[in-house]
C-alpha positions as CSV (number, residue, x, y, z in Angstrom):
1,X,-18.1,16.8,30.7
2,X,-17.6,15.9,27.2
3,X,-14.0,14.1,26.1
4,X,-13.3,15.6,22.8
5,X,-10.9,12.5,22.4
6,X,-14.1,10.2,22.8
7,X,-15.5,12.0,19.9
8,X,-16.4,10.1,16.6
9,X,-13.6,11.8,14.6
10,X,-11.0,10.2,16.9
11,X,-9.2,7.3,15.2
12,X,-9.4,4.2,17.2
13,X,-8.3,0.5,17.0
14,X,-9.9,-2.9,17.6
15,X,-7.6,-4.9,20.3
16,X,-7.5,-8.3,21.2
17,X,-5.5,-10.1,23.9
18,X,-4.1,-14.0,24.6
19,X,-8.1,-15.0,26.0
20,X,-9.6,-13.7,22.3
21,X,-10.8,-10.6,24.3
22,X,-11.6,-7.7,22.6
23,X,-11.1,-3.9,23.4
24,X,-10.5,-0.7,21.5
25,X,-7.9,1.5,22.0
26,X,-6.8,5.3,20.5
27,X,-4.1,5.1,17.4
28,X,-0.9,6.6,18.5
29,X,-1.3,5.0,21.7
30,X,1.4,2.4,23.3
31,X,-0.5,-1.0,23.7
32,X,-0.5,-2.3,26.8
33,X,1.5,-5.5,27.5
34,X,-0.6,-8.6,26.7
35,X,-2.6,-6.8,23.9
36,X,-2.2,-6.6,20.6
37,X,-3.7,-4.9,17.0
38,X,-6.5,-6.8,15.0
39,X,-5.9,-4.3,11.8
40,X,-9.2,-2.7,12.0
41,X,-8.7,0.9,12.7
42,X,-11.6,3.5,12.5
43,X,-14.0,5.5,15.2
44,X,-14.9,4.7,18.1
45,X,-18.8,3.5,17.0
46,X,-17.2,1.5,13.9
47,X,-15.3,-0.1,16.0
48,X,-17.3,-0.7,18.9
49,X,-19.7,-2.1,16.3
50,X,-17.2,-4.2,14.6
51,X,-16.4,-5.9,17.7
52,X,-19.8,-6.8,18.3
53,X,-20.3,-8.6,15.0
54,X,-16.6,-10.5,15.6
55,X,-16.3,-11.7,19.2
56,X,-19.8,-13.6,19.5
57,X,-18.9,-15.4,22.6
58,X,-17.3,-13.0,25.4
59,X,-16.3,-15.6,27.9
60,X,-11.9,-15.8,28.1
61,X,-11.0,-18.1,26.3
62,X,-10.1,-20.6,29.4
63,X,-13.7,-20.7,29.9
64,X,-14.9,-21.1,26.5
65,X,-16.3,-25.1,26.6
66,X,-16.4,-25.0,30.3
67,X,-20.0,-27.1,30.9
68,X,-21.6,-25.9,34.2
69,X,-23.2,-28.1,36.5
């Protein structure tokens, strides 16, 4: 089944929380706690592709720098 509010003429937002993680969520929605709004505000592929050019490095940012042995 097809979610009409996945569509690309749904209005979405680029998220980002304390570990530089980054997420999209639908405008109008209530952010959950720990998240908060980047600015960037369009549909769902823009902003799925927007996200890929700006968070290179996925790793938290605890683990960012972390050498492994």
């Amino acid at each position: 089944m097809i979610d009409a509010e996945d569509s690309t003429t749904r209005a979405w937002e680029v998220v980002v929380n304390a570990e530089g993680q980054h997420s999209i969520w639908p405008v109008g929605k209530t952010l959950p706690a720990g998240w908060s709004l980047t600015g960037f505000r369009a549909s769902k592929p823009a902003c799925l592709a927007h996200i890929g050019e700006t968070w290179p490095d996925i790793r938290p940012r605890s683990v960012q720098g972390e050498v492994s042995a």
